[in-house]
N, C-alpha and C positions, 0 to 999 in steps of 0.2 A: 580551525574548527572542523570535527569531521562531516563528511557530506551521508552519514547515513543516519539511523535513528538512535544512536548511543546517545546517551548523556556525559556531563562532564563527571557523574560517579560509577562509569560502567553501567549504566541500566540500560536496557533494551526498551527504549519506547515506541512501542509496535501497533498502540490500541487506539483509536480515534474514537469518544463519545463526541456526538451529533447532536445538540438539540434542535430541534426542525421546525417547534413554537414554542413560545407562554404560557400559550392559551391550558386551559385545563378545568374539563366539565366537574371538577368531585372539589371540596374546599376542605381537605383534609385538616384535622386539627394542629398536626406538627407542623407543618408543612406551607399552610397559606392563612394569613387571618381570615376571618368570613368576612369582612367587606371587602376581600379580594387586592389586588394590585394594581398600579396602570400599567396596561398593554401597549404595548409596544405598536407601532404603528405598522400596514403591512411593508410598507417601501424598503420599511429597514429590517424585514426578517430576508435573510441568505434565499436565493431563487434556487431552484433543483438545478439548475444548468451551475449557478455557483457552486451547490453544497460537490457533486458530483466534480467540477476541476478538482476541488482541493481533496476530496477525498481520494481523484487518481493520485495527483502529486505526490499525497502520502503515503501512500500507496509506492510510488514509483522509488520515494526515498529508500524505505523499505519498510513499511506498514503492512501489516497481515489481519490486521481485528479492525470492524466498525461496528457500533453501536448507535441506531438510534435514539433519542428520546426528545422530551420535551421540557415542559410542560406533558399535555398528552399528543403524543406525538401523531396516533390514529385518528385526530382531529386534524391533522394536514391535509387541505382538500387533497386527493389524487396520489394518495404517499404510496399507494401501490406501484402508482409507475416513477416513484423515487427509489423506491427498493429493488424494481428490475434495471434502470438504471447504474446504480452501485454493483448488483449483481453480476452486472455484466464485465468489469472492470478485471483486467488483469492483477493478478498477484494478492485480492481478495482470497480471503482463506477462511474467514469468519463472517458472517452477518448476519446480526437480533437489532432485538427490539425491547425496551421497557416500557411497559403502559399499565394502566390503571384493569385494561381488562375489558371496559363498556364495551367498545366495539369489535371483540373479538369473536364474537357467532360469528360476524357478516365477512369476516375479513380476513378468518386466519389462513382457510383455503387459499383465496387472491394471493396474499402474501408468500404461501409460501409456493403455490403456483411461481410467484414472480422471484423464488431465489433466495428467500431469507430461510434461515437453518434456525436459531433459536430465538426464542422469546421469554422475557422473565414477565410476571404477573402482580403487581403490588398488593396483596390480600395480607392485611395486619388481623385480622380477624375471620373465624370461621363462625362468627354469631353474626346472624340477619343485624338484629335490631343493635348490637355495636359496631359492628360495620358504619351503618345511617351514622352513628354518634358518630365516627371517628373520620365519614369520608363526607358528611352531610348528602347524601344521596343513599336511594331507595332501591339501589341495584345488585342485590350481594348476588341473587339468582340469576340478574343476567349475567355478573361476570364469572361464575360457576359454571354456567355453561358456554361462556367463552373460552376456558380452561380446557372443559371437555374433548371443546371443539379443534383445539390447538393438536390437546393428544391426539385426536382422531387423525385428523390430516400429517402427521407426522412431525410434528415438531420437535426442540429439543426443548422443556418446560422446568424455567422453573419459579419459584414463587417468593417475593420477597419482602419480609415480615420485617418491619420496624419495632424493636421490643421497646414496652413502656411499663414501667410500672401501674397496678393495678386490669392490668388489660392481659399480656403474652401468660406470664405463670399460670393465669387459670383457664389459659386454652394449650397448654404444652400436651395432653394425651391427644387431644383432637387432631391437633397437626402430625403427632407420631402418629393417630391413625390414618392417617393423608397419606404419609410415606410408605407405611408397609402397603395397603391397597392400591397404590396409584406407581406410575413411572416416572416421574417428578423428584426434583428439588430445592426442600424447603429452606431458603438460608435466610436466618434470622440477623437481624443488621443492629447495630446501635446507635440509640438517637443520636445524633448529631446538630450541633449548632450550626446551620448552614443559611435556613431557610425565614420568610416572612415572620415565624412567630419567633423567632429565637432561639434563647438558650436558656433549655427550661432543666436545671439540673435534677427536680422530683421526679422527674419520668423516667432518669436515667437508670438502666438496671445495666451492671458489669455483665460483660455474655457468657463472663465464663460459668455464672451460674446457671444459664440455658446450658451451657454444654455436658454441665455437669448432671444437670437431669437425663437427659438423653444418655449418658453413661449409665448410667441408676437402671436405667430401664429398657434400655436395648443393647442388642450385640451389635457392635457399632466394627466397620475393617476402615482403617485411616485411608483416605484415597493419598496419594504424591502430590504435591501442594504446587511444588514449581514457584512461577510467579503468578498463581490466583490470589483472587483476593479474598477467596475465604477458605476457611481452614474446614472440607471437608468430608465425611464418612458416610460410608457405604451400609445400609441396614441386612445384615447378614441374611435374616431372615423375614426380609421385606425387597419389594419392587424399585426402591428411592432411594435416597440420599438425605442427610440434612448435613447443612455450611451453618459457622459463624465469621460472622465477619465484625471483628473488633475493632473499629478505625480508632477510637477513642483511647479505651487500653490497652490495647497490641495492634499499634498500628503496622502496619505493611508496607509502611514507604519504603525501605532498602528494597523491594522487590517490582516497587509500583512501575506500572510497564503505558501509564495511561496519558493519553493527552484530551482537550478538553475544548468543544468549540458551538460557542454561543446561537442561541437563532439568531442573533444581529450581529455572527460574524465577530464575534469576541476570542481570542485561542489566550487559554489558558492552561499553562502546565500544572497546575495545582488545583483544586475543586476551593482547597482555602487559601490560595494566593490572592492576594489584593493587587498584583501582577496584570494585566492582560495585555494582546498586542493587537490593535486593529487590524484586521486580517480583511475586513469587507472592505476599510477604503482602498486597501490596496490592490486587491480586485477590481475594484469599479474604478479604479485612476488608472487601469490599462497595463496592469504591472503585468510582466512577463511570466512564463511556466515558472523560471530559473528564480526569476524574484520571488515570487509565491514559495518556490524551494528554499531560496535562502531564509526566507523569513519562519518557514515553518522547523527546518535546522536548526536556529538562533532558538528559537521559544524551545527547542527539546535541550539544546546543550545548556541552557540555561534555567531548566527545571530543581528547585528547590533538594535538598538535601530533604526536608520531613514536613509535614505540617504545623509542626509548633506548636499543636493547642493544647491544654492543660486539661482534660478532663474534670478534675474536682475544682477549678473554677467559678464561684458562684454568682460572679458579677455580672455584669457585663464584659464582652469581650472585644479583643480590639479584632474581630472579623472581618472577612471579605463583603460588600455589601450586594452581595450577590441575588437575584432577582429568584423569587421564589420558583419560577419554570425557564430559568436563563440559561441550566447548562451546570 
């Protein structure tokens, strides 16, 4: 097996998502039922002294990207000095953030004081009052001007829209006016069967009809793809960008460069493997750098060929039973 971060089909797995909690202030409709889920207890979410070995080790394999998240990850007591920590790591080349946005007034400065370069924003809506509907919370204008405040301080922003039927189509001019006036980018994502409410195939909209709009109606210059996971373009005559990102019907696995690790210490090489490898006991039972290495080696050379999931599907699905802010 080799000792760096290839797979057994040539991919470069370079990317580490972090989720750092559960917890999560907003009960989105895709995303969480509204009676919520049980939490996880604290003992067993990964400590910053843990998340930070394994993040060097992958680092030391030869990892170059970290991302954090959560649940909402800015609900980590003290995650600013999680992020200078990381920051400070050799062979680091990347560090963001996903979050819902609430506390990014207060926070984006610290943060990026402490070393993080970008942050993506999850705003599925630019209307106040469906915002509430879709996030159950009253915050569209504080997370607007958490955005603001991201730009200001220099970050690299961008914003990421889950499309649903009856919801994204009738906000697609609003978001293209987002992109031409702002330095941002908007990448629209497709629902996915991942999370507490399931898999809801009426919400589904294929992306390639958002992208087709965006042809329609702007001068769009193709950026070089590489191994991102979304497909995309530069607004000729605009400040932004907009991406689609199609896991469903064009997924990206041949290119997928990502690896996957729980607040409680779950690694997982697929978001939809039903796969994981206990990574915290074997931290907390005294395993060595080298053991931590081999185990983090074995979970990449043994990452999945594709996802497997069928899009038009209408059943239920035999899915990963993966915790609505687990990673």
């Amino acid at each position: 097996m080799p000792t760096d971060v290839t797979d057994s089909f040539g991919r470069r797995i370079d990317y580490l998502r972090i989720s750092v909690t559960d917890r999560c202030n907003f009960r989105c409709t895709y995303c969480m039922p509204a009676e919520g889920v049980p939490l996880l207890p604290h003992r067993d979410v990964l400590t910053f002294d843990e998340i930070t070995r394994i993040a060097r080790l992958f680092l030391r394999l030869g990892g170059r990207k970290i991302k954090l998240t959560g649940g909402e990850p800015l609900l980590r007591k003290d995650i600013v000095t999680l992020v200078a920590q990381l920051a400070a790591l050799e062979g680091l080349q990347d560090l963001g953030v996903t979050t819902n946005g609430f506390y990014l007034q207060e926070l984006a400065g610290p943060l990026r004081t402490a070393g993080l370069q970008r942050i993506n924003v999850s705003l599925d809506s630019m209307n106040a009052a469906r915002f509430a509907k879709l996030t159950h919370s009253l915050s569209w204008n504080r997370v607007w001007a958490g955005i603001q405040e991201a730009i200001r301080v220099g970050l690299r922003l961008k914003i990421n829209v889950v499309t649903m039927k009856g919801i994204t189509p009738d906000e697609l001019a609003e978001f293209g006016r987002l992109v031409l006036e702002h330095p941002i980018e908007v990448r629209f994502i497709e629902f996915m069967p991942l999370c507490g409410t399931g898999w809801h195939p009426e919400w589904m909209i294929p992306l390639h009809t958002i992208e087709e709009y965006f042809h329609e109606h702007y001068a769009l210059q193709a950026v070089p793809r590489g191994a991102a996971t979304a497909k995309t373009y530069q607004l000729k005559n605009g400040r932004g960008r907009v991406g689609f990102i199609a896991s469903m019907t064009e997924p990206f696995c041949a290119q997928c460069s990502r690896l996957r690790l729980t607040a409680d210490g779950q690694l997982r090489a697929c978001l939809f493997s039903n796969t994981t490898t206990d990574l915290k006991s074997a931290v907390r039972s005294g395993a060595s750098d080298d053991d931590i290495t081999a185990i983090l080696g074995a979970t990449i050379w043994n990452k999945p060929r594709g996802h497997g999931v069928d899009p038009h599907i209408h059943s239920a699905m035999d899915l990963p039973k993966i915790r609505a802010f687990g990673g």
